[in-house]
ZAMARGU-4260 file (C-alpha; in steps of 0.2 Angstrom, whole numbers, plus 5000, padded with zeros to 4 digits):
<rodrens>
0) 5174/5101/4931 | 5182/5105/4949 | 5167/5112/4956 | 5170/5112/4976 | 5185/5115/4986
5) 5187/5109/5006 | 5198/5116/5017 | 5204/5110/5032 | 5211/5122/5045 | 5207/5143/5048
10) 5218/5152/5051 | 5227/5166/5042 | 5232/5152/5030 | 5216/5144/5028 | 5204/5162/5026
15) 5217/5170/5015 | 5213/5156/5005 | 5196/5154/5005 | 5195/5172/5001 | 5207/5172/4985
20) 5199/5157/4978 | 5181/5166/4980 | 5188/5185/4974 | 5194/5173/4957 | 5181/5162/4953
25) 5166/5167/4963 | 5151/5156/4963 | 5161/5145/4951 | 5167/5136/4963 | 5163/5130/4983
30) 5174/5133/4995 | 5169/5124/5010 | 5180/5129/5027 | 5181/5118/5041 | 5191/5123/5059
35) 5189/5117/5075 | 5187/5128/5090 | 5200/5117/5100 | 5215/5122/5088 | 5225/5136/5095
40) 5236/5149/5084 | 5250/5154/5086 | 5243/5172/5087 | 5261/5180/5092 | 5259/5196/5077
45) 5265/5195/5060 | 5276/5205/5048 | 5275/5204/5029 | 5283/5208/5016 | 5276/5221/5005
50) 5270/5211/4992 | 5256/5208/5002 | 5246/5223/4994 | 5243/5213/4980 | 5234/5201/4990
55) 5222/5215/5000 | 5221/5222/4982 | 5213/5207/4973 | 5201/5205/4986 | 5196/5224/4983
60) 5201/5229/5001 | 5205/5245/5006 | 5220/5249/5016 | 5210/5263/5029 | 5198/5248/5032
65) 5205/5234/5036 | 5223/5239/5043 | 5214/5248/5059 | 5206/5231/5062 | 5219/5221/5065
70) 5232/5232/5076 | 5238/5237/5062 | 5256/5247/5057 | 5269/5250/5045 | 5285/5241/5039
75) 5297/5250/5028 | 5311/5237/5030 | 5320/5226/5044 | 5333/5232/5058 | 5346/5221/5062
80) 5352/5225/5079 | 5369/5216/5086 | 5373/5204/5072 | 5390/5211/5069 | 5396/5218/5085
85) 5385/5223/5100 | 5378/5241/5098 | 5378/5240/5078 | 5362/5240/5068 | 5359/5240/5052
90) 5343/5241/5041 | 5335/5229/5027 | 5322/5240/5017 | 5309/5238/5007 | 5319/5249/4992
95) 5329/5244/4976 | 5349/5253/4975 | 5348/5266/4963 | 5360/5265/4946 | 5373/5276/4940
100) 5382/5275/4924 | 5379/5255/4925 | 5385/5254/4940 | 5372/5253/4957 | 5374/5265/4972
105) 5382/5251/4984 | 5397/5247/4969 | 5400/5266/4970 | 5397/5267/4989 | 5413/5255/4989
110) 5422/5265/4979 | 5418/5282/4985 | 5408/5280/5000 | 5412/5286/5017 | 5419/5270/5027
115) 5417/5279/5045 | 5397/5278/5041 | 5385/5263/5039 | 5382/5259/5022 | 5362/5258/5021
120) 5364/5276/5029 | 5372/5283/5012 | 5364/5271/4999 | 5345/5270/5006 | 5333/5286/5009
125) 5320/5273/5020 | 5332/5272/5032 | 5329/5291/5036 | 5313/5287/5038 | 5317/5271/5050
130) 5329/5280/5061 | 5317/5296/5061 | 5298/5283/5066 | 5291/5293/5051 | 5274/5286/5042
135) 5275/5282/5025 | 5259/5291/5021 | 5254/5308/5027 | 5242/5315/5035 | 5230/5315/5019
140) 5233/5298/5016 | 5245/5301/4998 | 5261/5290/5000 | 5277/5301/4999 | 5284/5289/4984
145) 5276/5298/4969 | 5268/5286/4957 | 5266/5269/4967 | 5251/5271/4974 | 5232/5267/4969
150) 5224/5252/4968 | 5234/5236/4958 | 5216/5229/4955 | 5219/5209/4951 | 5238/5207/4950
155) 5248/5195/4956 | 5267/5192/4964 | 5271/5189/4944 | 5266/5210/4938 | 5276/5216/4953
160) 5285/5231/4943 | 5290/5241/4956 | 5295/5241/4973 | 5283/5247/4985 | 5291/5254/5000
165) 5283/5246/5012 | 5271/5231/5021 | 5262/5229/5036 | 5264/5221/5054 | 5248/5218/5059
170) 5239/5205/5075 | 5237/5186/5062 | 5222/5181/5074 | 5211/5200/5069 | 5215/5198/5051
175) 5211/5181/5050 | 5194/5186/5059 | 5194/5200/5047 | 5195/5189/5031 | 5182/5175/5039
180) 5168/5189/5039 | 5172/5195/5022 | 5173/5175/5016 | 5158/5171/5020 | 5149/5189/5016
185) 5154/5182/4998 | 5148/5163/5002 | 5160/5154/5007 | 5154/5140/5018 | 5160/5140/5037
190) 5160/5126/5048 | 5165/5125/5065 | 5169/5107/5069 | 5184/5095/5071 | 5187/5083/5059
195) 5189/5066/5067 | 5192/5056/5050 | 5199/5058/5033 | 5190/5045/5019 | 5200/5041/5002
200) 5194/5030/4988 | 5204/5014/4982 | 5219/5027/4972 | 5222/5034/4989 | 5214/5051/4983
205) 5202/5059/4998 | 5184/5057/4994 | 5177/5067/5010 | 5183/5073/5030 | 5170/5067/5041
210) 5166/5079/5057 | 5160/5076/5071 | 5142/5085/5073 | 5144/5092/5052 | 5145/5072/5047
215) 5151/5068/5030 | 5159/5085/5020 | 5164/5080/5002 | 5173/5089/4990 | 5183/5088/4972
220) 5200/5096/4978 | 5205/5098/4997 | 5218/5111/5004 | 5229/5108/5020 | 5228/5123/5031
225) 5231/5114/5047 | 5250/5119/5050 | 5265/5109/5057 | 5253/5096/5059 | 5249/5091/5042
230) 5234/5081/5045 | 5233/5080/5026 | 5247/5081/5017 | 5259/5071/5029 | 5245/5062/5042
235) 5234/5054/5027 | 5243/5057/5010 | 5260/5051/5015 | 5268/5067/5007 | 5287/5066/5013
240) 5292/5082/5023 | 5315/5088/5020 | 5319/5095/5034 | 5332/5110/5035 | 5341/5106/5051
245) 5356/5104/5043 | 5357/5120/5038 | 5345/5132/5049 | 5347/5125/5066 | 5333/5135/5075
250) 5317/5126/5080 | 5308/5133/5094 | 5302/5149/5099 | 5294/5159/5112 | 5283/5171/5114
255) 5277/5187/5124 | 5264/5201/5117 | 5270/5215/5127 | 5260/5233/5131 | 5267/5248/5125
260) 5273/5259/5137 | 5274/5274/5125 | 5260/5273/5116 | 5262/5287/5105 | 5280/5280/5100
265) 5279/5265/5087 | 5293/5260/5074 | 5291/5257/5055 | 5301/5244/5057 | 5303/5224/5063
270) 5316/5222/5072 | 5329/5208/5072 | 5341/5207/5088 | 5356/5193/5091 | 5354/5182/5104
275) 5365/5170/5113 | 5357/5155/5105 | 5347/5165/5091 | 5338/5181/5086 | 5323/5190/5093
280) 5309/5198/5085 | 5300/5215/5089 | 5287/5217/5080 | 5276/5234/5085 | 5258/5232/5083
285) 5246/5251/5087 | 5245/5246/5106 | 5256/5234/5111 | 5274/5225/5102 | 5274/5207/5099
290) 5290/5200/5105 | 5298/5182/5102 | 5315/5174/5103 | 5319/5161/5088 | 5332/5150/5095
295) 5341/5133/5095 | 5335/5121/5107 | 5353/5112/5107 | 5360/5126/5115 | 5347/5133/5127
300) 5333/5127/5137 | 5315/5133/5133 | 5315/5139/5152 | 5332/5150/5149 | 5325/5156/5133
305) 5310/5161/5141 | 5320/5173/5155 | 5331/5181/5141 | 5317/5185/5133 | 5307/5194/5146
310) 5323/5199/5154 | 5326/5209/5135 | 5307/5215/5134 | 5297/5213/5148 | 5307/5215/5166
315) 5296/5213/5181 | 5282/5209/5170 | 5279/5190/5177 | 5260/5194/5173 | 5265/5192/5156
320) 5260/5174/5147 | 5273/5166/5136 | 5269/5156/5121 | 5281/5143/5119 | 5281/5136/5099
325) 5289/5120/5092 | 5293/5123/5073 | 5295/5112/5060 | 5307/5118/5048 | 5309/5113/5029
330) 5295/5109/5016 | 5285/5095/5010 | 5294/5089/4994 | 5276/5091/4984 | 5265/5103/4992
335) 5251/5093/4979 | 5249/5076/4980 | 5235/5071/4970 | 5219/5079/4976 | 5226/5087/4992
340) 5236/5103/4992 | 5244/5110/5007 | 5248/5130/5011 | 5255/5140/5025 | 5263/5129/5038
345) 5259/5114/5033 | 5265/5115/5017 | 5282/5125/5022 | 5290/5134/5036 | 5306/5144/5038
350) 5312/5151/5051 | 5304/5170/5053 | 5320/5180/5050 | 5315/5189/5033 | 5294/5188/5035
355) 5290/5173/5023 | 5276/5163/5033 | 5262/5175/5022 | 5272/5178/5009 | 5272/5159/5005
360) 5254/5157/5007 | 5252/5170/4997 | 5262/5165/4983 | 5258/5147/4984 | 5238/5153/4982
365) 5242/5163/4967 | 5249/5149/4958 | 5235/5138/4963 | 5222/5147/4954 | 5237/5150/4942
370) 5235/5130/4941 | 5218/5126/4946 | 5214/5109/4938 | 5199/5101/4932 | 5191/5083/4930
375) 5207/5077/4921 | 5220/5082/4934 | 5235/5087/4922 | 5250/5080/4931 | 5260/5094/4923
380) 5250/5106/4931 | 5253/5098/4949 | 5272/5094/4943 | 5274/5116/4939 | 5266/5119/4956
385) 5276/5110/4965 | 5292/5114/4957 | 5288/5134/4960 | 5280/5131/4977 | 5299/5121/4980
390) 5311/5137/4972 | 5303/5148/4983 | 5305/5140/4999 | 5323/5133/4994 | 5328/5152/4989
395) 5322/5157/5004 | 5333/5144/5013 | 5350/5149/5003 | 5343/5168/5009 | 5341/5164/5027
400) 5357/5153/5029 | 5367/5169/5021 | 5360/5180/5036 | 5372/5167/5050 | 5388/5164/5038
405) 5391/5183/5035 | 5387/5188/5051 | 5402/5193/5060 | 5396/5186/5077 | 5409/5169/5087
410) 5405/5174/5105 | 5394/5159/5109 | 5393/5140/5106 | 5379/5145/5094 | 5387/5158/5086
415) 5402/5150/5082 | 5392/5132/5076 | 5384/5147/5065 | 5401/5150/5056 | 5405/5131/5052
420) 5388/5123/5049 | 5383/5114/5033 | 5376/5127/5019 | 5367/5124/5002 | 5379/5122/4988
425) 5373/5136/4979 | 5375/5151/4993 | 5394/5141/4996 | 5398/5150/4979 | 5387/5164/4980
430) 5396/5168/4996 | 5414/5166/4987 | 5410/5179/4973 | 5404/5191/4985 | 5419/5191/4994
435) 5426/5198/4977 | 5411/5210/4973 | 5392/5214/4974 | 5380/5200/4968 | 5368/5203/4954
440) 5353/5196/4948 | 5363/5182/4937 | 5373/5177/4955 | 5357/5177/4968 | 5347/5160/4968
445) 5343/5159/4947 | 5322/5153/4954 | 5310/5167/4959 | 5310/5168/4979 | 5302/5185/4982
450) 5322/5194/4985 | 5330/5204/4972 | 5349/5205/4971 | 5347/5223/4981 | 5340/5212/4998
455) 5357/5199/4996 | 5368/5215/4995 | 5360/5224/5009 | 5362/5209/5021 | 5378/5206/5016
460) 5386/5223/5017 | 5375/5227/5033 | 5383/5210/5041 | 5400/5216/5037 | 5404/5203/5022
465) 5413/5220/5011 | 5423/5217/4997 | 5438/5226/5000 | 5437/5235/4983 | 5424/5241/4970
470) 5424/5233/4952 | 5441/5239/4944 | 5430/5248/4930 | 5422/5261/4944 | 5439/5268/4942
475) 5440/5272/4926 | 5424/5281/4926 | 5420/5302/4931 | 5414/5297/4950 | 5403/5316/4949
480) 5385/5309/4946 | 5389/5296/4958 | 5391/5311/4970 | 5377/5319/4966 | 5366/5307/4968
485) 5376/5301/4988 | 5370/5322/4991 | 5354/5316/4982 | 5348/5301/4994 | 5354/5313/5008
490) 5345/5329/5004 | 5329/5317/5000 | 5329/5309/5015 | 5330/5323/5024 | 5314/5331/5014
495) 5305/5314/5018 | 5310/5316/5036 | 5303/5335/5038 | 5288/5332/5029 | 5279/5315/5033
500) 5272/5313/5051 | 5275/5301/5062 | 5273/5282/5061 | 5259/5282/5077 | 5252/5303/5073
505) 5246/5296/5056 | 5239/5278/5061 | 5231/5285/5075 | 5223/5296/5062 | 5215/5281/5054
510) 5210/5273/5069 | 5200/5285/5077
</rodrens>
């Protein structure tokens, strides 16, 4: 039997984890945690995606808990500012397009939808809620989406039925410290110590790390939580890492967490502004926003990135101290190689445009315990890890790369590199058919990747890649429940809009 597990590296990815494999197996298995004090995060805030209630949920967390813990607030979805023309902004929400007669609300919205308005605005009742800084909860705590709330008890990315409206942005370094106390409440084993030397037997598979005032720790299956660094999986193991350069050309970033000024104002929202040489995030944490700029190291310096940045967020504030990031984008072709499996960074990194980094730790931790071997080490088991830790990342890829080619932005040397770089050969034929009409769920990347067909059509209208014409069929159908349910979503969002409180009234309720 596998009867203990090491893991090397804390960290969101290393604690989220630690905790999963203790919430399913219990005292059936040690789970051992090593981390050195020496090892800085990246701490820069963290969106999710809303998933991530499964995770909290299989721990037996409660929302009201932990969430004023970690600086805690509310994403209903993504605003793209400037990617089409400067001044535009669109939103990606956390909601699936409604259906009519077959047909969804974005086919009809090409048919019969008002040109002159944004098409999220008439197809989407969260971005009401977005425009208007409202709380998805109010002020007793009921969710204003009927029947998606409660507890989902121990279920996994794979029972996601519905869509739940929204996910978290939240401070990575609290929740990390969060999830440490509740890990070793429930006995996992936490040593604070830097591992100066990895030992393998004569297969190559690792037989212990040795520390340097812990000594010897030994184990049966050892994870890889110490990010771009890989000290396992790539330092030791030898696992061979595909970079996506070709194809996402980003690699550094920088970083500023910035004081709210307005502290009762706060967006349910992340937000995703154009650049001259990439894109910045805003994410808006209860006291302060975390702000960084994701950009291409080709066409600007770290120093220049650096001033836009604060320029953009934080004028005058000098005081402010920037976190400057080198990223390593791709993944390890097998996140498993023999005993040594690696999550979060090290395993995988995209670029954080659509709020993956947790997802992907979350999802590659589900289907470890989904794959959790014993003393015989099934092959096929490691082989079916790998292959779904691989779709995920690779569909997140074609995803990502989508978001440049359909935006309708050739005003820098970035920009326009954006339009005529490499892509991957799937997306080069998604891309041609939705140039003829909406993508469904047989035309999206065929693999799970955590985006449904509604997530493609969103970025694509909102970045201005519009078929010039609805299906020919829409025209032979009766367009009146189609308009009905346009004055629907309107008179719904204006409900939602008059009756839920304010992002900041409600989560200063539960922080108090």
């Amino acid at each position: 039997m596998i009867g203990s597990v090491v893991i090397v590296g804390g960290g969101t990815a290393g604690w989220m984890t630690a905790t999963y494999l203790k919430a399913a197996f219990g005292e059936r298995i040690g789970v051992t945690l090593v981390e050195s004090e020496q090892v800085s995060r990246i701490g820069v805030g963290e969106a999710t995606f809303s998933t991530l209630r499964h995770f909290f949920d299989y721990l037996g967390l409660d929302e009201a808990d932990w969430l004023p813990k970690c600086a805690g607030g509310y994403k209903l979805g993504i605003r793209f500012e400037n990617w089409s023309k400067p001044g535009e902004h669109f939103y990606h929400p956390f909601e699936r397009l409604r259906t009519v007669d077959g047909f969804t609300m974005a086919d009809w919205w090409l048919e019969l939808g008002d040109r002159s308005m944004p098409f999220d605005r008439q197809c989407f009742i969260t971005t009401a809620l977005c425009d208007n800084k409202r709380s998805p909860r109010m002020m007793d705590g009921s969710l204003f989406a009927a029947g998606l709330d409660g507890s989902l008890g121990k279920s996994t990315l794979e029972e996601q039925r519905a869509q739940f409206p929204y996910a978290y942005h939240f401070d990575a370094d609290a929740v990390a410290q969060y999830l440490a106390k509740y890990g070793t409440d429930r006995g996992v084993r936490h040593i604070v110590d830097n591992v100066e030397n990895v030992g393998q037997d004569e297969r190559g598979w690792i037989t212990h790390v040795d520390t340097k005032s812990h000594g010897k720790i030994e184990g049966d299956l050892f994870i890889d939580c110490t990010g771009f660094r890989g000290m396992l999986i790539n330092q030791t193991m030898g696992g061979e890492f595909d970079s996506f350069s070709d194809v996402l050309p980003n690699n550094r970033a920088v970083a500023l967490r910035v004081p709210r000024e307005e502290a009762t104002e706060m967006n349910p929202y992340t937000t995703a502004t154009a650049m001259s040489a990439g894109w910045m995030w805003t994410i808006p944490l209860f006291r302060r926003n975390g702000n960084g700029y994701v950009y291409s190291d080709q066409f600007i310096t770290p120093e220049e990135a650096e001033q836009e940045l604060r320029d953009a967020v934080a004028p005058g504030r000098d005081d402010l101290q920037a976190n400057h990031i080198r990223m390593r984008i791709g993944r390890n072709k097998q996140s498993w190689v023999k005993n040594c499996v690696a999550i979060g960074l090290s395993s995988a990194f995209v670029e954080p445009l659509e709020s993956t980094g947790i997802f992907f730790i979350q999802h590659a931790v589900e289907q470890l315990v989904k794959h959790f071997p014993d003393e015989r080490w099934d092959p096929r088991l490691m082989r079916d890890y790998n292959d779904r830790v691989g779709h995920v990342v690779d569909g997140v890829k074609e995803f990502l790369v989508l978001h440049y080619k359909s935006a309708q932005r050739e005003d820098t040397p970035y920009w326009k590199e954006a339009k005529i770089r490499e892509m991957p050969a799937g997306l080069a034929e998604r891309l041609e058919l939705s140039g003829s009409h909406l993508l469904d769920d047989e035309t999206i990347y065929p693999r799970y990747h955590g985006f449904e067909n509604y997530s493609w059509n969103a970025m694509n209208l909102g970045l201005g890649n519009i078929p010039p014409r609805a299906r020919p069929a829409i025209k032979h159908l009766d367009p009146a429940n189609a308009r009905r349910e346009f004055a629907n979503l309107k008179a719904e969002g204006e409900a939602m809009v008059a009756a839920l409180p304010s992002c900041y009234e409600y989560l200063a309720s539960i922080n108090d």
